[in-house]
N, C-alpha and C positions, 0 to 999 in steps of 0.2 A: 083521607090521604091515600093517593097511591099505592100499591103492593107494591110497584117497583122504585117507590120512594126510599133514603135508607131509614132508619127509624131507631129510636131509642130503646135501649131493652135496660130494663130493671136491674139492682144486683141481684144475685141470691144470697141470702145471710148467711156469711161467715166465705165469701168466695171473693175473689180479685173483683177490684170495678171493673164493670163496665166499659171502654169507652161510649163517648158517647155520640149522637148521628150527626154531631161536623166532624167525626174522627174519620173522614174516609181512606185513611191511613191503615187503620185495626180494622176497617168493614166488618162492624159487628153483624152487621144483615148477613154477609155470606158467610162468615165460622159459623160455628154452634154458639150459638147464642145460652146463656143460663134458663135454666128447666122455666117453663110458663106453665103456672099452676091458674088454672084460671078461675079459680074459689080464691084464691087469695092476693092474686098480681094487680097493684096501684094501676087504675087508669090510666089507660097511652092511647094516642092520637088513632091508632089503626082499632082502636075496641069496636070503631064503630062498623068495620069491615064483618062480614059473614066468618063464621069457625072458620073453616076450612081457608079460607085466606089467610086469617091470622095465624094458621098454621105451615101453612107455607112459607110466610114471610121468615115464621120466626126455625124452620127446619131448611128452607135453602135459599134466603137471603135474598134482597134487593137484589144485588147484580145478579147472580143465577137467574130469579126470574123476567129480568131486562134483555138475557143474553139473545134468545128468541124469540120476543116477543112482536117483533114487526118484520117485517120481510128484508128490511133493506139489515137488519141487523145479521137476520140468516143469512144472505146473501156475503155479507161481507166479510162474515165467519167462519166462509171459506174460500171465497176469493183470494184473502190475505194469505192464509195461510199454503193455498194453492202456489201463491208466489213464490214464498220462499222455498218451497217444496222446489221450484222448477228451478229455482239455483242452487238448490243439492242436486237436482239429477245433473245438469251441467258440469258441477263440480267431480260429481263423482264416476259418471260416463265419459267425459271425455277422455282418450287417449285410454280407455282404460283396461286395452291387449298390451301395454306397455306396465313392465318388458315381457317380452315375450320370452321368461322363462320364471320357473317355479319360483315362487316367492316365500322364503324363510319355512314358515307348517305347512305352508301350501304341498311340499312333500309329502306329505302324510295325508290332508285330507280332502285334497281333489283325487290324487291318486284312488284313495277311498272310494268316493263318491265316485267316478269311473270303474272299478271296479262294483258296485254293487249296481250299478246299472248293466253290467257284462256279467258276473254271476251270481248277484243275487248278494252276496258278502263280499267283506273283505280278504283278497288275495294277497298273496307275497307276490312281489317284484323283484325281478333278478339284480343282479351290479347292473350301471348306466341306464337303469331307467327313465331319470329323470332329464336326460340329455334326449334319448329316444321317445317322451311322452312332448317334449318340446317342440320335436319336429313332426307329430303327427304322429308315431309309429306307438302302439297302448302294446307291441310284442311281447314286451319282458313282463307283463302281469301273467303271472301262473295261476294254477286251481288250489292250490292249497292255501289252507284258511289261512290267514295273519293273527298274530294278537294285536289286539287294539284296545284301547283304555278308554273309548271314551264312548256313548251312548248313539246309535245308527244319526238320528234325528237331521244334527247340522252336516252327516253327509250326505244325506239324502237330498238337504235342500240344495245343496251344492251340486249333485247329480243333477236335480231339473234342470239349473243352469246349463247342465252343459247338453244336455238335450234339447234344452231348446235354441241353444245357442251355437249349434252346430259341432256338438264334440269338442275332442282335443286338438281338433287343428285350429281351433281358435281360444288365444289366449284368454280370449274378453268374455268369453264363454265360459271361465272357469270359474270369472268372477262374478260373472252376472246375477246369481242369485243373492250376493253379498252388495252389489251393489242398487237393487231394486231394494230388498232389505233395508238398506242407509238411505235410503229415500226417501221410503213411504215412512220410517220413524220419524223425521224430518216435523210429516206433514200432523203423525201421530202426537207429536212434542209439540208442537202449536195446536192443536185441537184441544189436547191436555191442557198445554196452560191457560188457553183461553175459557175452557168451563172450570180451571182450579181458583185465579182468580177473578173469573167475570169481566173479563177484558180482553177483547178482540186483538188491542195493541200489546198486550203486555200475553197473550198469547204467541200474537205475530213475531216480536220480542225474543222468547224464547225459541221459537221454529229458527229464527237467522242466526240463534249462538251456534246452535246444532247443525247448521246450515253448514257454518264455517268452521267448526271445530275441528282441529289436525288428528285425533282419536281418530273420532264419527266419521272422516273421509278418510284416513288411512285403512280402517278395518272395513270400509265399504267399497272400497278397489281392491282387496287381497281375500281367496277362496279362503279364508279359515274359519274357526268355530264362533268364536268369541261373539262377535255381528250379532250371529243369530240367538244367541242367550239374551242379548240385548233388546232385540226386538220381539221375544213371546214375553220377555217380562214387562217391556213397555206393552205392548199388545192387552195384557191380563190387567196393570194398572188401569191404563184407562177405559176398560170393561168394570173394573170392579169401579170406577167414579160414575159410568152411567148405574151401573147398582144401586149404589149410593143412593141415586138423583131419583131415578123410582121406587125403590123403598120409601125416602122418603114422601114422595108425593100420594104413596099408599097408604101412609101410615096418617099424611095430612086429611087426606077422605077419609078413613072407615075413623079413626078418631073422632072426628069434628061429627060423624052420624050416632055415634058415643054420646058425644057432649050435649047435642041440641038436643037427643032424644032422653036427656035425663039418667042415665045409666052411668055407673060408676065404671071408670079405666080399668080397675083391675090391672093385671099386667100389662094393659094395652094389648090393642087386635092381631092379630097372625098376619103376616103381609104375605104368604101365597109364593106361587115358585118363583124363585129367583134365579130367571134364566143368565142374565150379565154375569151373574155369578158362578154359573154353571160353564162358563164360556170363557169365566177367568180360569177358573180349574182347568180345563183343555188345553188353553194357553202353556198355563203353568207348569202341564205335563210334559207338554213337547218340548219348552224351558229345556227341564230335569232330563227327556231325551235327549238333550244338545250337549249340556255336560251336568254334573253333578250338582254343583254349584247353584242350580237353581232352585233345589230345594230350601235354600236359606229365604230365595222370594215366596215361596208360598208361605214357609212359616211367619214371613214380616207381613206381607200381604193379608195372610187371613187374621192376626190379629188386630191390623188395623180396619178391616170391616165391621169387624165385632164390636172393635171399641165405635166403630161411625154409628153402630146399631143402637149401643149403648147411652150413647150421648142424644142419639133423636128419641131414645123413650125418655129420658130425664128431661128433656124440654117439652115435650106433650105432656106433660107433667105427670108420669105413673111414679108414683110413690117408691116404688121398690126396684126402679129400672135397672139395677147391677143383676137382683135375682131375676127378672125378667127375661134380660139382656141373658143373662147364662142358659136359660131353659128354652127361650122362644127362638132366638136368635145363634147363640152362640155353638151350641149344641150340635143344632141340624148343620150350621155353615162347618164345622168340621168334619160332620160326616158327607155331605156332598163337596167341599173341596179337597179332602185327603183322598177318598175315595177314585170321586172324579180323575182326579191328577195320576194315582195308582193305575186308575187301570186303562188311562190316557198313557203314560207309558212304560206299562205290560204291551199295549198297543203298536207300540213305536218298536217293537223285537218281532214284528211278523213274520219277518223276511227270513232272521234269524231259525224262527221255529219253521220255515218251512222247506230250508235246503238241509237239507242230513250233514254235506261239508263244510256247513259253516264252525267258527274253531269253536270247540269246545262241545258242538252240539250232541257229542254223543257220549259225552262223559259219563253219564250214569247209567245207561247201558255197558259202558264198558268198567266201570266201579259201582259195581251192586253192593249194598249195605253203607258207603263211603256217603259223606257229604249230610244234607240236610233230609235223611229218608223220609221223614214226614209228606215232603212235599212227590209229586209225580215227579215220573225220570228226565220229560220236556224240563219242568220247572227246576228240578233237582241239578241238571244239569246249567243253566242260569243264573240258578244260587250260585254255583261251583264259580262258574266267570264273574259272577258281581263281587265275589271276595277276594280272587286273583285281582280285579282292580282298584279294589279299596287298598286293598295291602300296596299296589304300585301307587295311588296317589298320595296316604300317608307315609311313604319310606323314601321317597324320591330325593335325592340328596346330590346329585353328581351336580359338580360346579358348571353356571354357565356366566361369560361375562357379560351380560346384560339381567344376569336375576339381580331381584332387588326386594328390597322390606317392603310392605306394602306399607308403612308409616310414611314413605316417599313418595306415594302414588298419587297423593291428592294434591300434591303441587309437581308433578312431573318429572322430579330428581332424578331418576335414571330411567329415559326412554329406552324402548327397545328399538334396536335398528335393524329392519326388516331387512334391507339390502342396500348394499355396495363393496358392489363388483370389483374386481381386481383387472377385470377388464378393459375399463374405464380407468380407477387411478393409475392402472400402469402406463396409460400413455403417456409419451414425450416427443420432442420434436414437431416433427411435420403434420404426426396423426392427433396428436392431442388440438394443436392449433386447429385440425379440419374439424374437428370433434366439438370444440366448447370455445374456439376464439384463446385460448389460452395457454400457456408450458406447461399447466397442470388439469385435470380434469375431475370432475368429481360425479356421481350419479346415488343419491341415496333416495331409500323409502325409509322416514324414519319415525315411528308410531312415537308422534309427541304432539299431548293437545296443545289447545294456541293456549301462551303461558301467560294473555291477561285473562283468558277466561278461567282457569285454571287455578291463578293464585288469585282472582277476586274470589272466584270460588269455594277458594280455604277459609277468607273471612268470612263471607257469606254464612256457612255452616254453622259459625259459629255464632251469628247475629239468631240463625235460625234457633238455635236451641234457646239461646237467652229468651228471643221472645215469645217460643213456644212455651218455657217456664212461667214465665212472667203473664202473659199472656194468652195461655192456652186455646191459642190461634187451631185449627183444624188442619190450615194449610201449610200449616210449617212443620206438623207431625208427617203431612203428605207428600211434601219435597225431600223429606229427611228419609224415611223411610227407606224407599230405593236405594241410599248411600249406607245404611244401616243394612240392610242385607245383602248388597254387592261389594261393599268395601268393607265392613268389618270380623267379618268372619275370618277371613287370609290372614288376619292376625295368629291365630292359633294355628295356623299352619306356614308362621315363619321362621320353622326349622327347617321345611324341605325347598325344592327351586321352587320359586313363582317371579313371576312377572308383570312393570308397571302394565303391558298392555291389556294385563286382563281388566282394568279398569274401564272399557268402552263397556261392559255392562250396567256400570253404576253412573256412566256420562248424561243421559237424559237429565236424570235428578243433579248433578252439578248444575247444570244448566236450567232448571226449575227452579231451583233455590239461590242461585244468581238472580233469576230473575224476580223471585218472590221478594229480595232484598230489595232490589231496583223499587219494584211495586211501592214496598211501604215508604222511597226517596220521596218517587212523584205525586201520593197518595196523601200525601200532609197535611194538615189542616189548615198548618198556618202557609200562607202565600207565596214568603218570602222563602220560606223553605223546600216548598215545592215549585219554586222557581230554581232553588238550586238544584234540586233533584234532577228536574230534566235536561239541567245544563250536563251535570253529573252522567244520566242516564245516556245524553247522545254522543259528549266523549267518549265514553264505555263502547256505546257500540262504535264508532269513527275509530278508537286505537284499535277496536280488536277484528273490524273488519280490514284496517290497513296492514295488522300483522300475520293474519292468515293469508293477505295474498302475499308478503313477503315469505312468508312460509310453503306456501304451493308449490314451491319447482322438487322441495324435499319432502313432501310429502309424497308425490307423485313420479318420481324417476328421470324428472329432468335430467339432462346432461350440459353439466356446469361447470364453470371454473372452480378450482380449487378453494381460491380465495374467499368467492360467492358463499361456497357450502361452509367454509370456517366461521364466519362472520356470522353464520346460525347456532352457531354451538356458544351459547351465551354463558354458560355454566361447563366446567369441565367432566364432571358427570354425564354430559348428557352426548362426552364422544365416546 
């Protein structure tokens, strides 16, 4: 039989069945399949295949090894996804110097990133900067340092934008690293899902929710931070799944040269550097340069590697694969991705350590004995600002009317609203009419994902864990995940302000596990049911692509009747 055929796997005694190979619903070929001892595993149809085959099949599955297997399949695996990639850039490029004035943080972290492309750090701005940065003039940025709370990295990225995008005399410039960023995740989030479940369409699938998502295209037209947390943790995930894919594929050779040659597993063989891995860590540090916050992904991140390490020695069947798992695997992946990450961003304060007026930098020259002395006065002095900002990100308390619980965030209960102008609603008369066709006029940006992606999204998570318990699917700990470290941590820090919109970092995985749901609809074994699935499946995408383009004009700055813009505020919350 085929490697790319799907195939029946044994139980293990005392573990959950199996499904079995018309289950292609569960696709036991592409989860981990139960440990394959092969001194003791009942004959199956692939025994007659060579080791090393049967160890691929049974460590990355029928569909993974189908996904590249012929030309027209590469080809088309990123054709597709190229596609909907080029209706995110459409969506999120066009118009997108509109409006042509600061948007919401945008105050704070273009100004920024302008600033550290003119000195190097961040400076203070006099009164009316933000009217004088609008029309070209960066005058009111002074030489004295600013305090800032949050790590160089997402202004920095935001600085190239505007360098290459022609400065501050162009608004779209400001955004353009934000909006290349919401792009290329796009094309990231369909690549992902296509090698998570082995399916080009259900890859493609996920690429169009993220396509159209009101989150993903709101924070990919406005300079702020959040974006780019989004896309070095998406970045790092799907680095650490090619990890995954050749480890395993390492582990399937130097085994199977084990096997045939007579030699006991032992802990199973050493798989060698693992650079995907080394590339997640990098990732994941620039993350943690963008804001804080991303340290929660490396810690979700790196254990789910481990645990991916753990589960492919327990199916090449070593005996002892948790202790294995801990000493061969686990061990090193902590000290190259802690490490890594650390001194990926130590890296990211260069600029800091090398202007004298940047704030804070000379603290411990000018407080000798004060602070962390252990450390040098560079360092010492860095210490001193990484505690001034912990202390402002756990004490932040002053009320705003768009914070909200983050218990709201996963079905979008109080968006935040980026902008509207007073400019705009105050029209009446003659100028409102020239303006929108209307007596009233309305113009918002208002960071709200589309609300069927959003609340299928809430059930979805929830199917995902049931059938990760049940089931202990691979891929449902691999959709979850991302939600697990960008959504739940903000729980213990909902005493001070936070905000629905910081949810665009945890948006890809909504969107993965949406679609993981969808998968196991159309994935059915029986007929009839996977006839409903994909009725199911094209309604879903048909409602939620005709809601996002009802939702476009206020995502984007249109200027509109009043009426228009009311008729989107579905919930009272959400004005």
């Amino acid at each position: 039989m085929s490697p790319t055929e799907d195939q029946h796997r044994p139980d293990e005694p005392g573990a959950a069945p199996s499904p079995s190979a018309a289950d292609p619903a569960a696709d036991p070929a592409s989860a981990d399949a139960p440990a394959w001892t092969p001194l003791t595993t009942p004959a199956r149809p692939e025994d007659d295949l060579p080791t090393v085959d049967r160890l691929r099949l049974d460590l990355l599955g029928a569909r993974a090894l189908a996904l590249d297997a012929t030309r027209r399949a590469r080809l088309t695996g990123w054709l597709w996804p190229l596609a909907v990639t080029l209706l995110a850039g459409v969506l999120r490029f066009w118009r997108l110097g509109t409006p042509h004035e600061l948007v919401f943080d945008e105050t704070y972290y273009v100004k920024q990133g302008w600033s550290l492309l003119r000195l190097g750090y961040e400076g203070k701005w006099a009164d009316g900067a933000d009217e004088l940065f609008a029309a070209g003039d960066g005058s009111a940025l002074g030489t004295v340092a600013e305090y800032v709370v949050h790590p160089p990295v997402g202004k920095w990225v935001i600085a190239l934008g505007l360098q290459l995008g022609g400065g501050i005399d162009s608004s779209a410039a400001w955004r353009l690293s934000s909006a290349v960023l919401g792009t290329l995740a796009v094309l990231m989030v369909a690549r992902i899902g296509r090698r998570l479940f082995g399916s080009t369409l259900l890859g493609t699938l996920a690429g169009l929710l993220m396509a159209v998502d009101g989150e993903a295209i709101v924070h990919a037209r406005t300079g702020l931070l959040d974006n780019t947390v989004m896309f070095f943790a998406l970045a790092a995930f799907g680095a650490l799944l090619l990890d995954r894919d050749q480890a395993r594929r390492r582990l399937a050779d130097r085994t199977a040269t084990l096997i045939d040659s007579g030699r006991d597993l032992g802990w199973g063989p050493g798989l060698g550097p693992r650079w995907w891995r080394v590339a997640a860590a990098v990732l994941l540090g620039l993350c943690i340069g963008t804001k804080w916050s991303g340290l929660y992904f490396l810690a979700v991140f790196g254990l789910l590697t481990v645990a991916w390490d753990a589960s492919a020695r327990r199916t090449v069947g070593v005996r002892s694969w948790a202790l294995a798992a801990l000493v061969k695997d686990a061990v090193p992946a902590g000290f190259i991705m802690v490490l890594t990450a650390a001194g990926t961003y130590l890296g990211t304060w260069a600029s800091w350590f090398a202007h004298p007026d940047a704030y804070l930098r000379q603290w411990a020259a000018e407080h000798p004995g004060e602070g962390a002395t252990w450390l040098p006065d560079p360092l010492r002095s860095l210490w001193k600002y990484h505690t001034d900002m912990w202390h402002f990100h756990t004490t932040l308390t002053s009320e705003h009317t768009y914070a909200a619980h983050p218990l709201g965030w996963i079905v979008q209960w109080r968006p935040t609203s980026f902008y509207y102008p007073k400019a705009i609603s105050g029209l009446s008369g003659a100028e409102a009419e020239a303006a929108c066709g209307a007596e009233r006029c309305s113009q918002a940006i208002t960071s709200l994902g589309n609300p069927v992606i959003w609340w299928l999204g809430a059930v979805a998570i929830v199917v995902a864990v049931v059938w990760l318990v049940r089931r202990r699917d691979w891929r449902a700990a691999a959709v979850l995940s991302g939600i697990v470290a960008g959504w739940l941590p903000w729980f213990s820090y909902a005493h001070r302000t936070i905000f629905t919109f910081y949810s665009i970092a945890f948006t890809p995985w909504v969107v993965l596990t949406l679609t993981f749901v969808l998968g196991l609809l159309i994935r059915s074994p029986h007929p009839e049911q996977r006839r409903r699935g994909l009725i199911v499946t094209a309604a879903v995408v048909t409602v939620v692509v005709a809601i996002s383009a009802f939702f476009y004009p206020i995502w984007t700055a249109w200027v509109v009747p009043y009426d228009f813009w009311h008729v989107h505020m579905w919930l009272r919350s959400w004005i």
